[in-house]
N, C-alpha and C positions, 0 to 999 in steps of 0.2 A: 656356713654349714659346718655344726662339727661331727666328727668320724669318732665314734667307738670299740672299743677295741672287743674283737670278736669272741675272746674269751670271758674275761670280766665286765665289760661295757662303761668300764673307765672314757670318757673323752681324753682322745688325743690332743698332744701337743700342746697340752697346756701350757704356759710360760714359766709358771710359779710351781709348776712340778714336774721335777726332770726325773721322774718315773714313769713320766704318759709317754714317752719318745714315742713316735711309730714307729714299731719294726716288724713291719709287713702287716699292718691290718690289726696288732697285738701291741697291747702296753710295754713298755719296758718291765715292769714290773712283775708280769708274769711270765712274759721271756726267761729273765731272770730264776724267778723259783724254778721253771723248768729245766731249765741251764746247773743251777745250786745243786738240783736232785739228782743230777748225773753227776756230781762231782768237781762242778768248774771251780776253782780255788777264787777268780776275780769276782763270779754271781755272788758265791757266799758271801766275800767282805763286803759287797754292793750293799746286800739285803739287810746285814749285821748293820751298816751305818744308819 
């Protein structure tokens, strides 16, 4: 069974993409932009690679 991430509907934990991490129900990846928009200096460089 895979898990979706409740904002975008990415499948999690994918192996071959370390953006689907779960983090909490959410991609990594939009964790991320959410994180980037307030300012976090480590999302930005995440998202820039």
């Amino acid at each position: 069974m895979s898990i979706n991430c409740s904002i975008c509907g990415k499948a999690l934990e994918q192996g071959n993409d370390s953006l689907s991490e779960d983090c909490g129900g959410d991609c990594w990846e939009c964790i991320d932009e959410i994180e980037a928009d307030m300012g976090d200096n480590y999302a930005i460089q995440q998202l820039r690679k």
